[in-house]
VEXVEXSE-323836 format. One record per residue: x negated, y negated, z negated of N, C-alpha, C in turn. Coordinates in steps of 0.001 Angstrom, whole numbers, padded with zeros to 6 digits, always signed. Example, Ala and Ser with C-alpha at 12.3 -4.5 7.8 and 13.67 -1.06 7.14 Angstrom:
% VEXVEXSE-323836
-013190+005690-007800-012300+004500-007800-013200+003300-007800 -012850+002250-007080-013670+001060-007140-012900-000030-007870 
This chain:
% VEXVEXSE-323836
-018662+029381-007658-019165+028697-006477-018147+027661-006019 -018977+026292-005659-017765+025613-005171-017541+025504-003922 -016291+025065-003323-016011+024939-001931-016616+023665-001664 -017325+023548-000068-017750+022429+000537-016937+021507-000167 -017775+020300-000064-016927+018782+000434-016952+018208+001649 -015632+018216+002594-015781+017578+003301-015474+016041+003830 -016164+015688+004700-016364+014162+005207-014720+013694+005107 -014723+012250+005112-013463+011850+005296-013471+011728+006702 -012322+011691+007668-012305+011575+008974-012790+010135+009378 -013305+010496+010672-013228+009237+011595-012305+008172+011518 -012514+006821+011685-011212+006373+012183-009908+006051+010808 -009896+006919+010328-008889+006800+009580-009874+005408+008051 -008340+005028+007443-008332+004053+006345-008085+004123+005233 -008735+003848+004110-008223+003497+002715-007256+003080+002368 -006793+003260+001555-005779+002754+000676-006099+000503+000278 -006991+000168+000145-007107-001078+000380-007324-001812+001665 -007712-000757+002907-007560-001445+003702-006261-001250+004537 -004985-000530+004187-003945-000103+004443-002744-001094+003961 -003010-001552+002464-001750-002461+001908-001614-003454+002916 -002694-004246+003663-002670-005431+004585-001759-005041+005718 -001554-004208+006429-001050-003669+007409+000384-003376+006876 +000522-002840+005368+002154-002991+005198+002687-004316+004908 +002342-004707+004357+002835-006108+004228+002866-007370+005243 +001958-006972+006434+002184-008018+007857+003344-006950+008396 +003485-005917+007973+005030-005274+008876+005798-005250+007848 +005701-006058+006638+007166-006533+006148+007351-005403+005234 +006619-004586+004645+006705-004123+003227+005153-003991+002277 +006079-005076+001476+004645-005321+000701+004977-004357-000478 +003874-003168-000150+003538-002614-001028+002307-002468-002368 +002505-001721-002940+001341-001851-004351+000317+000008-003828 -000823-000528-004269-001747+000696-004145-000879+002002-004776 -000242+002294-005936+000068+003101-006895+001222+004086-005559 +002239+003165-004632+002872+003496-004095+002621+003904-002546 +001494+003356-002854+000488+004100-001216-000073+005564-001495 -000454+005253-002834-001157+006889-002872+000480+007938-003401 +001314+007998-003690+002344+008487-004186+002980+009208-002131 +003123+008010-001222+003464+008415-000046+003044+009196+000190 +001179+009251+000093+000254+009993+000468+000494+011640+000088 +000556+012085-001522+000556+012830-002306+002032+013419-001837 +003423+012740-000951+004302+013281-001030+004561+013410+000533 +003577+013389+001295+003922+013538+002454+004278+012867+003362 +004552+011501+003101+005679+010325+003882+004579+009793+004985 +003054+009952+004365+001955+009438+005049+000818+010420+005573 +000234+010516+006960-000616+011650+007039-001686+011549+006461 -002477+011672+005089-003446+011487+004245-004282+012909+004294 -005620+012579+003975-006393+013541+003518-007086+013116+001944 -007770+013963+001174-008619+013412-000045-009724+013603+000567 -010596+012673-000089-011754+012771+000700-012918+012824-000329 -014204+012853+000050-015215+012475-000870-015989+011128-000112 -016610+010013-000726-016348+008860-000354-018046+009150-000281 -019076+008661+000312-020369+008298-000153-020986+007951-001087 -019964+007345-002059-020349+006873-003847-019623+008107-004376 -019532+009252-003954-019058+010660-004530-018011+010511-005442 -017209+009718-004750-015810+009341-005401-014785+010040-004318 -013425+010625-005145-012545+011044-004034-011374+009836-003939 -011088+009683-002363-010413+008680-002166-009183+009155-001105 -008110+008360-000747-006941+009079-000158-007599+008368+001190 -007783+008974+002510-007635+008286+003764-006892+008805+004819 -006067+007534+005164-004970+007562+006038-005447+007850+007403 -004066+008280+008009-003969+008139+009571-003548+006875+009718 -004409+006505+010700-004042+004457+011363-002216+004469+011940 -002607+005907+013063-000841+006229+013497+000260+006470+012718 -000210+006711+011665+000948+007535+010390+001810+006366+009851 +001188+005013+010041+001527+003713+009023+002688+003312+010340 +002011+003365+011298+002602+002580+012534+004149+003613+012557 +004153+004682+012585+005066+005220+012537+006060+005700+011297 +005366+004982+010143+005927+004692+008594+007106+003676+008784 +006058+002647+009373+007102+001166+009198+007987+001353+010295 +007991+001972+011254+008596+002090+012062+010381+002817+011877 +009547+003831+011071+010642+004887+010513+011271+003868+008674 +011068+003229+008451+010973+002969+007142+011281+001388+006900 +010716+001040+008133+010497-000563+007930+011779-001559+008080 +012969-000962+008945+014001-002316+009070+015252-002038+008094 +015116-000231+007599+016136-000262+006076+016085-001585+005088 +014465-001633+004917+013871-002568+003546+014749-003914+003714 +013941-004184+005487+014489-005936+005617+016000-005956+005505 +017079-004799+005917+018127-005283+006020+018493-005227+004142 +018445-004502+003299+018149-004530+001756+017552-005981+001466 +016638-006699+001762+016676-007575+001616+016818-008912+001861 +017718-008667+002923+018659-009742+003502+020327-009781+002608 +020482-008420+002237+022149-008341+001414+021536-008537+000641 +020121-008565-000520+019874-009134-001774+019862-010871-001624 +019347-011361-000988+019455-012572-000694+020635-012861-000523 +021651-012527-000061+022871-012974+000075+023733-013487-001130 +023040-012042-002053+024065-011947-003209+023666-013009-004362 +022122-013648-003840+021369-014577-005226+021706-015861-004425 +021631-015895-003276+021603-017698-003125+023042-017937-002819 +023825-016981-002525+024844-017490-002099+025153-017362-000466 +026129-016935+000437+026413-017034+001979+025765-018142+002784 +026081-019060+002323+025362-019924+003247+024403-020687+003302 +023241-020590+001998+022108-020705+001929+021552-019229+002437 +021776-018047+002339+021587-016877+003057+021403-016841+004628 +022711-017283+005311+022390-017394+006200+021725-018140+007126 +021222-019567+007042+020396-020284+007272+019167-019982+006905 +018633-018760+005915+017446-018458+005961+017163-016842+006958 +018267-016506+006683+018431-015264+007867+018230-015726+009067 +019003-016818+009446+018619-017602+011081+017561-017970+011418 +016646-018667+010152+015165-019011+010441+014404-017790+010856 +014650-016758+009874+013627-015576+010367+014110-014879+011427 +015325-014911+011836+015347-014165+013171+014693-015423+014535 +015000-016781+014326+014196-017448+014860+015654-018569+015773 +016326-017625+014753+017615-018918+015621+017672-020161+014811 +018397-020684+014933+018940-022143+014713+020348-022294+013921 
């Protein structure tokens, strides 16, 4: 006998409609590494069964917000010392100044 399937939650998001949201908060991620978060806990996910009786990972909307939050300014400062080390100090820092918004 099999166990129910249940609904995916309310509210909550896919995995394609999720990458958009990491990458406007500054980590652009790949699907492969959305579902891996999911599978390891980093993200509050459920599996779901989809209406085309496909199983799909869907997120908590809060879980991301508090991903990038927890996760998000390690990356940028990683890739501000990578930039440093390819263009050189002071092409570095003139692009560091643009994005913080100085001059």
């Amino acid at each position: 006998m099999r166990a129910p399937r249940k609904p995916p939650p309310e509210n909550w998001l896919v995995i394609d409609q999720v990458i958009p949201r990491f990458v406007a908060g500054g980590l652009p991620l790949k699907l492969r590494t959305v579902q891996k978060y999911c599978l390891n806990g980093k993200l509050r996910c459920t599996l779901a069964v989809t209406d085309k009786n496909t199983f799909k990972y869907f997120i908590d909307p809060a879980s991301i917000e508090e991903f990038l939050a927890r996760e998000g300014g390690g990356l940028q400062t990683e890739v501000q010392h990578l930039e440093v080390r390819v263009l050189g100090w002071e092409r570095a820092t003139i692009i560091c100044r643009r994005l913080s918004g100085q001059r």
